[in-house]
N, C-alpha and C positions, 0 to 999 in steps of 0.2 A: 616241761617248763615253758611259759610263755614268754613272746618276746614282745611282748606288749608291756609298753611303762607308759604314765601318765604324766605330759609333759607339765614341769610347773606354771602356774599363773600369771600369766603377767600381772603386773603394777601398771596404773593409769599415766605413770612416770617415762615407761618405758617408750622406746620410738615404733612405730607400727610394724606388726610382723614381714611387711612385705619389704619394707626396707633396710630392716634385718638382714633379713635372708639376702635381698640384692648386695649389701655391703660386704655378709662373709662370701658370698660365692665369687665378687668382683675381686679378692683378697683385700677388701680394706683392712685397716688396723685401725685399733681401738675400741675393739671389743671386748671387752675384760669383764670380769667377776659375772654374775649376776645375770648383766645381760649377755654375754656368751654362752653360759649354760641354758640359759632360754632357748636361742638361737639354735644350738646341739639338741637340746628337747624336741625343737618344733620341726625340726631336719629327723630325726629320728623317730615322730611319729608318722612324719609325712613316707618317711620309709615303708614303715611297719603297714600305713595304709597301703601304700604302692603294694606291699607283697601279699595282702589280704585278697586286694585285685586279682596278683598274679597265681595267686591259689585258685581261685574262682576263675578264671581261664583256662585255665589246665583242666581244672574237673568238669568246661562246659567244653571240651577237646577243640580250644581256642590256643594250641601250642605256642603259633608264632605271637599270640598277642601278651602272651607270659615270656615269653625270650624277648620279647622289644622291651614290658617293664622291668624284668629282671637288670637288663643293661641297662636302664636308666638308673637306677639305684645302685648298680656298682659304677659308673662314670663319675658317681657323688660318694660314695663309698667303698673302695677297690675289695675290702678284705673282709664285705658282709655278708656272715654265712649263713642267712638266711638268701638272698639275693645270688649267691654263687649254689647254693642247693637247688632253687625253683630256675635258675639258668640250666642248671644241666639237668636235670627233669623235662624241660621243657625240649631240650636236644636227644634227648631219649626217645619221649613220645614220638619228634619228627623222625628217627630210624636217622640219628645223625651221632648214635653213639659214640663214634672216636673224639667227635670234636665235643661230648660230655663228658667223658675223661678228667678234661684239665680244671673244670669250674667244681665238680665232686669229688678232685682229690683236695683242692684247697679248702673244700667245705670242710673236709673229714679232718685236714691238719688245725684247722679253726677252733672247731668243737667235734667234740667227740659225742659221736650221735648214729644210734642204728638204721636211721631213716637215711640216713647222708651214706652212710657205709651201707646200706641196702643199694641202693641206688648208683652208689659207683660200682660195688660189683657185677650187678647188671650189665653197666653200660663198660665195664672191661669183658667180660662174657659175649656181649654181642659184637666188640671190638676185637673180638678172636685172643682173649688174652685169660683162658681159662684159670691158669693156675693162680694170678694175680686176684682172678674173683674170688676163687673157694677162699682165700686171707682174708677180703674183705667180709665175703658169706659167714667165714667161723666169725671173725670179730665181733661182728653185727649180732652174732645166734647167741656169744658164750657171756654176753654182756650181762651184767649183776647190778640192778634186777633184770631179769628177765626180757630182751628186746626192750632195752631203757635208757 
């Protein structure tokens, strides 16, 4: 399943994206209907790009540079598990196991996902915490469909 969604269009009406985004971030009020869900769109693409990024860090063995946007994207969204999966991936790869523990178990309680449950039992595994991984290993293996 992708987490890519197409933000909607603005209207020629609407106020400029950048001062959007500066209004909700500053917490003004007054953002209602219409133009709030813009706002949430174009915060949630700017995500989505962010972790496109922090995917393609990772697989050019660019760790720390995927742990800096991981945390940029949860400091704007605490509880996004895609952002809380490629944080503790990115703490795996640097052999910082213990401290990816706690961003792969939030992943796992977020969405239910054999990549996230791959990846925390790993990083319990290398964290000396065998028995806790093989739960996570069977989870992740017995999942319907198959590794899905």
């Amino acid at each position: 399943m992708s987490l890519i969604r197409s933000p909607s269009a603005a209207t020629s009406r609407s106020p400029p994206p950048l001062a959007l985004c500066a209004a909700k971030k500053q917490g003004q009020n007054g953002l209602t209907g219409d133009v709030a869900k813009r706002v949430d769109n174009m915060s949630w693409a700017a995500d989505e790009k962010a972790l496109r990024r922090c995917s393609s860090a990772i697989a050019q063995s660019r760790p720390d540079e995927a742990e800096r946007i991981a945390r940029d994207v949860l400091s704007r969204s605490p509880q996004h598990p895609g952002a809380l999966f490629f944080l503790g991936v990115s703490l795996l790869v640097q052999r910082r196991a213990g401290e990816a523990v706690a961003p792969l178990e939030e992943a796992a309680r977020v969405r239910a996902d054999s990549a996230v449950e791959t990846h925390l039992a790993m990083a319990l595994r290398n964290s000396g915490q065998p028995a806790a991984a093989l739960t996570w290993f069977e989870r992740a293996t017995t999942r319907r469909p198959a590794f899905a």
